[in-house]
N, C-alpha and C positions, 0 to 999 in steps of 0.2 A: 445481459450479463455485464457487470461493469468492469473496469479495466484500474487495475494495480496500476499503483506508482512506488517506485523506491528512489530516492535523491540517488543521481552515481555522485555525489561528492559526500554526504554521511551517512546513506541508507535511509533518511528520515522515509515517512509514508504519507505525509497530508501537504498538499498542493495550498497556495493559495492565488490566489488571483487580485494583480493589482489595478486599482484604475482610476484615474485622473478626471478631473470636470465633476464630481461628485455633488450632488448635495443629499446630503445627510442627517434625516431629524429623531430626533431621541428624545422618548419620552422623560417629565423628570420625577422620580417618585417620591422623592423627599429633600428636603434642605435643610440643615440643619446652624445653626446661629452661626458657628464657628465657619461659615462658605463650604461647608462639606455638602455636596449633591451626589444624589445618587439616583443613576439612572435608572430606565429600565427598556421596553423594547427600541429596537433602531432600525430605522425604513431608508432605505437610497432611492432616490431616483437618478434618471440620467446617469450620462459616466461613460466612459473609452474604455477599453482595456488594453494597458500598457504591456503587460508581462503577467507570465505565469513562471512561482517562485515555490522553492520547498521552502514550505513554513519552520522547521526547524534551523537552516545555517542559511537560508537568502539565494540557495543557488539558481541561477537565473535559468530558462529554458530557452537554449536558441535551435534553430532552424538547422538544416545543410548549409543555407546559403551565411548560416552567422547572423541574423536576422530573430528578435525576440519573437515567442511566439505570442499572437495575438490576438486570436480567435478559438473560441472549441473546436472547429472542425482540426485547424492547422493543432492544436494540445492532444486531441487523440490519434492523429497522424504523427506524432512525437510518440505518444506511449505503444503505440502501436509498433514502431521500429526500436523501440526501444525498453522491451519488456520487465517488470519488474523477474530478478532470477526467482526461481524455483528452489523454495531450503525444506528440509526436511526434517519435521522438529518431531523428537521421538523422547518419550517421558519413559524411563525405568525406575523401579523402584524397586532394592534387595533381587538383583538380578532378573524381576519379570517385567515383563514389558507391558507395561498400562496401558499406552496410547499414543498415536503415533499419527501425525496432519501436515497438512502442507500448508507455505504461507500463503497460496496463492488458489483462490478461492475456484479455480478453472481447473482443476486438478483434486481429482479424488483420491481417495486413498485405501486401497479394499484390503483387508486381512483377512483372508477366505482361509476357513477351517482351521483357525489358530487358536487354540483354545489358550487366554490369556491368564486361568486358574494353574493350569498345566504347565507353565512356562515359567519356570524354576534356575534351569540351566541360562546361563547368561552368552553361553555360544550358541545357542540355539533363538535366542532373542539379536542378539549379532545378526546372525542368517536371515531371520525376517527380512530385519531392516536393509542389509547390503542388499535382499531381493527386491522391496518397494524401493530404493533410490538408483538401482539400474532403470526399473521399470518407468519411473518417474525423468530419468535422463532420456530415455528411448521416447517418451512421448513429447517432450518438451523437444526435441531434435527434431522431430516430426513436423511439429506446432510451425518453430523457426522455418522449416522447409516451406511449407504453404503460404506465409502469409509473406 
């Protein structure tokens, strides 16, 4: 099972990983008169790793001790204490309720005996959904508690 990330400083969702001593070769696929190159695959060897950053705003991942993280073991010991939240994205359309997921791929989302032809009234779609986002609070409370 893989393990979510959400930036706490913008929400972004993709990691990146940075590292120093690189070398780095790229293939060229074309060049054209004017110095225009255009690459194509790129191979690293070797390389440290400095930091792990959310690729949308740079935000840096530190430690307890304030210490960048630097390792995958030490990055999923970060994600691990520090879970991406749980949201509850629920799609209506003319008061029925289409379909309704969680962002976070460890959390299922069941709508037992809901028939969504049937589901007309928009308090009665309301209901649903307040019942899967308790249900979804109660299991994430849980989750927190064990690990």
């Amino acid at each position: 099972m893989s393990i979510e990330f959400e930036c706490p400083n913008c929400n972004g969702c993709v990691l990146e990983e940075v590292l120093s001593n690189v070398t780095l070769a790229s293939e060229i696929h074309d060049i054209h008169n004017d110095g225009q190159v255009f690459y194509g695959k790129e191979t690293t060897e070797d390389g440290t790793i400095e930091h792990y950053q959310c690729s949308r705003c740079g935000y840096i991942i530190y430690d307890t001790a304030g210490e960048c993280v630097s390792t995958p073991e030490e990055l999923i010991k970060w994600l691990n204490e520090n879970p991406a939240p749980i949201k509850l994205i629920v799609i209506i359309r003319g008061g029925v309720l289409e379909s309704m997921y969680s962002s976070r791929s460890d959390f299922e989302i069941e709508i037992l005996d809901y028939d969504l032809e049937e589901c007309a009234e928009s308090e009665e779609a309301a209901d649903a959904i307040k019942n899967e986002h308790d249900r979804l609070e109660k299991e994430a409370e849980y989750l927190h508690q064990i690990h």
